[in-house]
C-alpha positions in Angstrom: -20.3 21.5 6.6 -24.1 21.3 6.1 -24.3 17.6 7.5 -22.8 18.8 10.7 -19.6 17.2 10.0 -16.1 19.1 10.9 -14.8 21.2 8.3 -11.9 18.7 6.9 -8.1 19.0 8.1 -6.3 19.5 5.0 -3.7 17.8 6.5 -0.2 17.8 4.6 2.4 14.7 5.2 4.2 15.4 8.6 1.2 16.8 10.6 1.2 15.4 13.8 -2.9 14.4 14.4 -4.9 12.5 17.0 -7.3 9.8 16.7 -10.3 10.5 18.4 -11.9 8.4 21.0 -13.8 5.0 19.8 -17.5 6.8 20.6 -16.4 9.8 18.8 -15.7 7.7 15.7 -18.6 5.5 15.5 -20.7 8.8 15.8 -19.6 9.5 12.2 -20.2 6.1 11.2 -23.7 5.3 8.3 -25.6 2.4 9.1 -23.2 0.1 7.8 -19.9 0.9 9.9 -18.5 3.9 7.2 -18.0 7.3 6.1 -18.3 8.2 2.4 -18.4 4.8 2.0 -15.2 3.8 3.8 -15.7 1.4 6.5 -14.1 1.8 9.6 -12.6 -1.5 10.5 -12.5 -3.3 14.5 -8.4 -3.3 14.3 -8.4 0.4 14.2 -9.6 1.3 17.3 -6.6 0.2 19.5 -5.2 3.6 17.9 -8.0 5.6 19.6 -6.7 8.6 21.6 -3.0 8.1 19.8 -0.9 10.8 18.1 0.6 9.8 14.6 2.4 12.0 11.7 0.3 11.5 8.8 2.3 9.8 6.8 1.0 10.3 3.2 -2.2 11.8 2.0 -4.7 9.2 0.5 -6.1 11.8 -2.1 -6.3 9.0 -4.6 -5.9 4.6 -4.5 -5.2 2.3 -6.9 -7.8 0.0 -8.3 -6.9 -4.0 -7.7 -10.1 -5.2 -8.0 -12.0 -4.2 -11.7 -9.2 -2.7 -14.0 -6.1 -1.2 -13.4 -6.8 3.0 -12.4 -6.4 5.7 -10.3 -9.5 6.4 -8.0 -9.9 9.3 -6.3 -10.4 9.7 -2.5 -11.5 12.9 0.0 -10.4 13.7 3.2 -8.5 10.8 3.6 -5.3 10.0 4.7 -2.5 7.4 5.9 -1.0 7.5 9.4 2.7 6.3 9.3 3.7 3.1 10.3 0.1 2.3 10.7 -1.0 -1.3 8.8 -4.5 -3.6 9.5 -3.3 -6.4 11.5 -5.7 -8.3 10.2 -7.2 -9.4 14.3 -10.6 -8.9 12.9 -10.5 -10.4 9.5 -9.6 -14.3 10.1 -5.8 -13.8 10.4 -5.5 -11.7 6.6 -1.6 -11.4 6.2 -1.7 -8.5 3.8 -1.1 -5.7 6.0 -2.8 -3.4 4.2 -2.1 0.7 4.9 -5.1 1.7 6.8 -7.1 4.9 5.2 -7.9 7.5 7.7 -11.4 10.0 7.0 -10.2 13.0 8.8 -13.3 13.2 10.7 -11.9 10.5 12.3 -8.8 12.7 13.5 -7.7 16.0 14.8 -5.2 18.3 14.5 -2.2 18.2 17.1 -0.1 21.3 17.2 3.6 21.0 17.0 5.2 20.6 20.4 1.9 20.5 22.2 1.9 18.0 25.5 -0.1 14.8 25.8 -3.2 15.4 27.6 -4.3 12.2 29.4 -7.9 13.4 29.4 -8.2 14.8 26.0 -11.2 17.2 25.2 -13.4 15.9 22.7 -13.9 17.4 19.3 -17.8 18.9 18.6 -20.0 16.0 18.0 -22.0 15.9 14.9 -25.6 17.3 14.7 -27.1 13.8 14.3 -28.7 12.4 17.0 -27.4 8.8 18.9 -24.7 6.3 17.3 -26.0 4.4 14.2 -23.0 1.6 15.0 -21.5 0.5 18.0 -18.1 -1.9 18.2 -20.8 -5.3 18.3 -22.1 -3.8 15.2 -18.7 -3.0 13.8 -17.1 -6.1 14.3 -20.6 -8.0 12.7 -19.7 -5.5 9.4 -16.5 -7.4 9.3 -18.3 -9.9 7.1 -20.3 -9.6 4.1 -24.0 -9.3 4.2 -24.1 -10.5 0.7 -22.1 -13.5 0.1 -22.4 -15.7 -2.9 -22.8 -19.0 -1.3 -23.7 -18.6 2.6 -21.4 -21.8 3.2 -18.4 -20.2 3.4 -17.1 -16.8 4.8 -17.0 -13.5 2.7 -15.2 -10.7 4.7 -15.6 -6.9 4.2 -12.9 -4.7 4.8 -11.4 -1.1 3.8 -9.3 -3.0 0.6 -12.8 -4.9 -0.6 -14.9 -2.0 -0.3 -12.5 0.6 -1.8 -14.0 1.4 -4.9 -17.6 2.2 -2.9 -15.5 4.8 -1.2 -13.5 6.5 -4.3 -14.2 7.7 -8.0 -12.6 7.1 -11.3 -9.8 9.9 -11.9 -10.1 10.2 -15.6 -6.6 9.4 -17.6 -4.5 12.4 -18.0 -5.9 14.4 -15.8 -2.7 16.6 -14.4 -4.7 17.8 -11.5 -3.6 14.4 -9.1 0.0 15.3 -9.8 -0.4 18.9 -8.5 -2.3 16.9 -5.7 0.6 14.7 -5.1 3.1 17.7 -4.6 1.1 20.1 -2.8 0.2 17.7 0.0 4.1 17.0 0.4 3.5 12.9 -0.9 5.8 13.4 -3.9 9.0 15.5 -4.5 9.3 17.9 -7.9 12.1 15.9 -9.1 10.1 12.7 -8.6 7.6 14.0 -10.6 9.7 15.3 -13.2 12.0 11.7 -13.3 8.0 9.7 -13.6 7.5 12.0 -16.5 10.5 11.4 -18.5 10.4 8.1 -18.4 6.8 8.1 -19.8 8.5 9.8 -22.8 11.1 7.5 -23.2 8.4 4.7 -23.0 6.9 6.5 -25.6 10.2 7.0 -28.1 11.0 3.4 -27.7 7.8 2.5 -29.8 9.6 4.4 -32.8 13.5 3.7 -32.5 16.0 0.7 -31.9 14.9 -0.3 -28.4 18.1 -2.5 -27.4 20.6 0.5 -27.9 17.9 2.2 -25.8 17.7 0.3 -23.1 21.4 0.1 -22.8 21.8 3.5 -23.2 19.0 4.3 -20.2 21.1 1.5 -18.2 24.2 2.9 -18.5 23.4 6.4 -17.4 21.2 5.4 -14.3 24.0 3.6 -13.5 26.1 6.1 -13.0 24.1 7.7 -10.7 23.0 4.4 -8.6 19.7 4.6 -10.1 17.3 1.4 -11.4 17.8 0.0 -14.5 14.9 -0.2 -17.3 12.5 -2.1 -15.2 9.6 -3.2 -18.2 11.9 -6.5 -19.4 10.5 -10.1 -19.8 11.4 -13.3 -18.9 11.6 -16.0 -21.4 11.1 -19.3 -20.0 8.6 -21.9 -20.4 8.7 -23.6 -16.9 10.3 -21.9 -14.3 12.3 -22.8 -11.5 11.9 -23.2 -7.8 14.7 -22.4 -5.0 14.2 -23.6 -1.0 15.7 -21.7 1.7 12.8 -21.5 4.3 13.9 -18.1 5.2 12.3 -17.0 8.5 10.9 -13.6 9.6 14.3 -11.4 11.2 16.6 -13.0 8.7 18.8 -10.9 6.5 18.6 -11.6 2.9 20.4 -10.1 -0.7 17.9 -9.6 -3.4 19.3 -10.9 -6.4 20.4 -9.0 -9.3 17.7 -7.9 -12.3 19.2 -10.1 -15.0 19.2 -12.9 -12.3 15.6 -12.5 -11.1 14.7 -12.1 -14.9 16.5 -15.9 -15.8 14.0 -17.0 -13.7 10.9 -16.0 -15.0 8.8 -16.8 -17.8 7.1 -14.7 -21.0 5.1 -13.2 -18.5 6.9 -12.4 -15.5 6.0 -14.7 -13.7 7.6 -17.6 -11.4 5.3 -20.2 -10.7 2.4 -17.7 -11.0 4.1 -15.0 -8.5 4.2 -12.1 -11.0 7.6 -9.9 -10.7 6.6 -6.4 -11.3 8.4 -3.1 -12.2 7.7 -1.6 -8.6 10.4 -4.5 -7.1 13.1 -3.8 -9.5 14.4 -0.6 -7.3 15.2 -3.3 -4.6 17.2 -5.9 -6.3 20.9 -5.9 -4.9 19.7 -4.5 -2.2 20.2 -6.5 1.6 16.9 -6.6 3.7 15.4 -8.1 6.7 12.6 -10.8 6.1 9.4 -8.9 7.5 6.8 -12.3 7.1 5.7 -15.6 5.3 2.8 -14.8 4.2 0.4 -17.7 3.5 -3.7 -16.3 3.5 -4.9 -13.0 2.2 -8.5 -11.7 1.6 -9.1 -11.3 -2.1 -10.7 -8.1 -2.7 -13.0 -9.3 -5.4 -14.7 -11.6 -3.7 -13.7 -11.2 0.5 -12.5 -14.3 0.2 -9.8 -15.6 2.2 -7.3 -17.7 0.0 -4.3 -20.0 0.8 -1.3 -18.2 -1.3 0.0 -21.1 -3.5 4.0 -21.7 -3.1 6.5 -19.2 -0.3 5.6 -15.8 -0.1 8.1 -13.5 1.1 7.4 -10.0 2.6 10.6 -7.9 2.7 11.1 -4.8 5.5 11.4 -1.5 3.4 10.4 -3.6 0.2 6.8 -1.8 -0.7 5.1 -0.7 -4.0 6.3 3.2 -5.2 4.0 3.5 -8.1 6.7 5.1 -10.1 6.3 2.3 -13.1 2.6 1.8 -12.9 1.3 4.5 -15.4 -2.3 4.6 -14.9 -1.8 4.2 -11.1 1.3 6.3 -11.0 2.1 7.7 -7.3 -0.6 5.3 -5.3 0.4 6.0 -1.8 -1.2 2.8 -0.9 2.3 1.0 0.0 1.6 -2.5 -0.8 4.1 -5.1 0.0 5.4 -7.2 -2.8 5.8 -11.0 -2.6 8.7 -12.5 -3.1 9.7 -15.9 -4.5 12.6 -17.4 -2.3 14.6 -17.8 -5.9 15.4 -14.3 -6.0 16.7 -13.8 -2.9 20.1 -15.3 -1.3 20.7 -15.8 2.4 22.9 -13.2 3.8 25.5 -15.1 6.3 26.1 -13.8 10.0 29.6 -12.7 9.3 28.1 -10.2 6.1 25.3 -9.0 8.5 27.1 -6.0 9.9 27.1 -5.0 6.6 23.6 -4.9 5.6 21.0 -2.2 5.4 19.9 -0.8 8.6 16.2 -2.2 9.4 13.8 0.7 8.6 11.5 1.5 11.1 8.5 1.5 8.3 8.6 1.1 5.0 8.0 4.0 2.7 4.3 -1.3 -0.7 1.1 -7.4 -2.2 0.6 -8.3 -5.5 -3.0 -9.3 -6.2 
């Protein structure tokens, strides 16, 4: 590349890659701890020197902070299994996927042996290290925050749209994207697209019979039921069962979760959205309580209001979210205690097997 940079990976879901050592990666680094506008962030250096399987490639984000869109990214990727802890950031509970430049990586081939001295790749042209871990960990906090009373942070999820570009809407090249680098199946595809038509149909025909109709066939199959409905409530109710991280828990049934919310989705301001409806019935392991998270608008850390629940497994798909259809961002959803029942000891042989990672926190 003419800045001296490597050539990029190209790296497809499954490639087995290596980080590269901490000086290595802070060689790439601008003036303000990122690449292409993407910051690299202190909790990510404990990974230095590890191998990982890429576990999807972060060609494109979704948008949380100005408007709901795609955004396209470059060279990026996500590791599996491989979420901020938050160390750096005051405690953040979100456990955000962590995005990946792929200068910040290199290719491992298949069945090659660890090498406890690994060679380092070509450093860039550029002189001496612009940032240093001091540096990096000082970038942790805004440099420009609103009232210097209180603490802004500055993280991958707050500076995401310096690091990505609008993908215009309908633009079929992301999907072709989204195949090719192994992230999403034909028939996944093909299911996402259908069901935009139907969307579409019910604008112009009897949508009850519809909606029964789409229900009864996905049924047959085990598949989700039409997951756009609304609540109807005016106040909604609240359920306490101080559910603890490692216990097993039933989500409740769609009609059930939907008797509890109001015209808007939401239970006492927790917003149930399409993305959770492929869960309900389903029998998971509580993953977290979740109390702060940084809000990416601002970097400020906030105090969630009322329980939320993380579930293991339970993360974001993007196969309901039309303009940010296929994120591979994998948030986790929160979850009010109300729709979920406690799963007794003697039904716990019975439940689903914990997953080693989930294969996505509502803002």
């Amino acid at each position: 590349m003419s800045d001296g940079r490597p050539h990029p990976l190209s790296l497809r879901v499954g490639d087995l890659v290596e980080v590269l050592s901490e000086q290595e990666i802070l060689a790439t680094l601008d003036q303000q701890g990122a690449l292409d506008g993407l910051p690299l962030m202190p909790e990510m250096l404990e990974f230095c020197g590890k191998r990982f399987q890429v576990g999807k490639r972060a060609d494109k984000t979704c948008n949380t902070i100005s408007m709901m869109e795609s955004r396209r990214l470059y060279d990026t990727v996500h590791l599996e299994g491989l979420r901020c802890s938050g160390a750096a950031h005051g405690g953040c509970q979100a456990e955000c996927l962590i995005y990946w430049k792929e200068a910040w990586l290199k290719r491992v081939e298949p069945g090659a042996a660890a090498n406890s001295h690994p060679s380092p790749r070509e450093p860039a042209a550029s002189a001496s290290p612009r940032c240093d871990r001091a540096r990096l960990n000082e970038f942790t906090l805004r440099s420009d925050p609103p009232d210097s009373s209180k603490v802004y942070y500055r993280c991958q999820a707050t500076d995401i749209l310096k690091a990505s570009e609008p993908i215009p809407d309908g633009e079929l090249s992301q999907y072709v994207r989204d195949v090719t680098s192994g992230n999403v199946g034909v028939m996944a595809l093909v299911k996402a697209f259908f069901l935009r038509l139907f969307q579409k149909t019910l604008r112009i025909t009897g949508y009850r019979a519809q909606w029964w109709a789409y229900d009864f066939l996905h049924s047959l199959f085990g598949g989700t039921p039409y997951p756009y409905r609304r609540g109807t409530l005016d106040k909604t109710p609240k359920e306490t069962l101080d559910l603890q991280p490692g216990e097993l828990v039933q989500v409740k049934s769609y009609e059930e979760i939907l008797s509890t919310l109001n015209k808007a989705n939401r239970n006492r301001g927790l917003f149930f959205d399409a993305e959770m409806v492929p869960y309900c019935g389903s029998t998971r392991r509580v993953r977290a309580r979740v109390e702060r998270i940084i809000d990416e608008r601002s970097g400020r850390m906030i105090i969630l209001p009322g329980e939320c629940i993380v579930l293991e497994g339970a993360i974001c798909g993007a196969k309901y979210s039309e303009r940010r259809l296929f994120c591979p961002r994998g948030i986790y959803p929160f979850w009010r205690e109300i729709w979920l029942k406690r799963v007794e000891p003697a039904k716990s042989a019975q439940a689903n097997p914990r997953p080693s990672e989930a294969v996505e926190i509502q803002k």
